[in-house]
N, C-alpha and C positions, 0 to 999 in steps of 0.2 A: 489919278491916284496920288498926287504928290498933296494935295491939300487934304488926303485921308484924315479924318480923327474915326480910327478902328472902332465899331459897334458892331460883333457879330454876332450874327445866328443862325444859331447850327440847325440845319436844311435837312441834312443823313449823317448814318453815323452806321460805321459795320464793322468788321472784329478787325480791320486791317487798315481801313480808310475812314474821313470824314471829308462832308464838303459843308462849310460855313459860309454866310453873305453876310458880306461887310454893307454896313450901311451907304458906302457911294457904288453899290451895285455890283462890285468885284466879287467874283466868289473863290473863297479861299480851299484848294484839294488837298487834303494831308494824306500821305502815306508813308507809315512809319516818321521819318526825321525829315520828310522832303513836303515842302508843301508850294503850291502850283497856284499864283492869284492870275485868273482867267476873268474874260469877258464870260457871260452868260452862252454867248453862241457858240465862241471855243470850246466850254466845256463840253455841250449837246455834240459837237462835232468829233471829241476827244471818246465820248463815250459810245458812238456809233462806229467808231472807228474799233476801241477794244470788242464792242460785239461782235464785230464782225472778224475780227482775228481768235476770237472765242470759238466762234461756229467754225470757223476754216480749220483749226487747231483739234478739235473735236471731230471732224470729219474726217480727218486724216488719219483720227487714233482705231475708228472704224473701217478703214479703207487699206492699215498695216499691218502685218501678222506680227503674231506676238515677236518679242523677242526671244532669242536663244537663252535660255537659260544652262551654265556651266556649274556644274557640283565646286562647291569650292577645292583649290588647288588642281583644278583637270583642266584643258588647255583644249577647244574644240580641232579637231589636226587638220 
């Protein structure tokens, strides 16, 4: 990476992130103001990892009863 001369090209692009390849193979992840230059396998690893905290995270929301809902200003006793 230190001999980088930055060429990239954008790969995905979605309402919240992007991921771009620079021409020495790094790929660069943007979200929001933070962006993340990874090896190719880190990223596949980085996004296998958020599926699966997606599926756990979903499963959970099925698995909770709702929550309590309070009328405003009433205090459950």
């Amino acid at each position: 990476m230190d001999n980088c001369h930055p060429k990239r090209t954008l790969v995905a692009q979605g309402p919240l992130s992007q991921v771009e390849e620079c021409s020495c193979g790094i790929l660069h992840v943007t979200l929001g103001a933070l962006t993340l230059r990874l090896q190719p396998d880190c990223v596949a690893s980085l996004a296998e990892t958020l599926t699966e905290a997606t599926r756990r995270l979903e499963a959970r929301k099925t698995e909770m009863p709702a929550p309590l809902r309070c009328p405003p200003g009433e205090l459950p006793s």
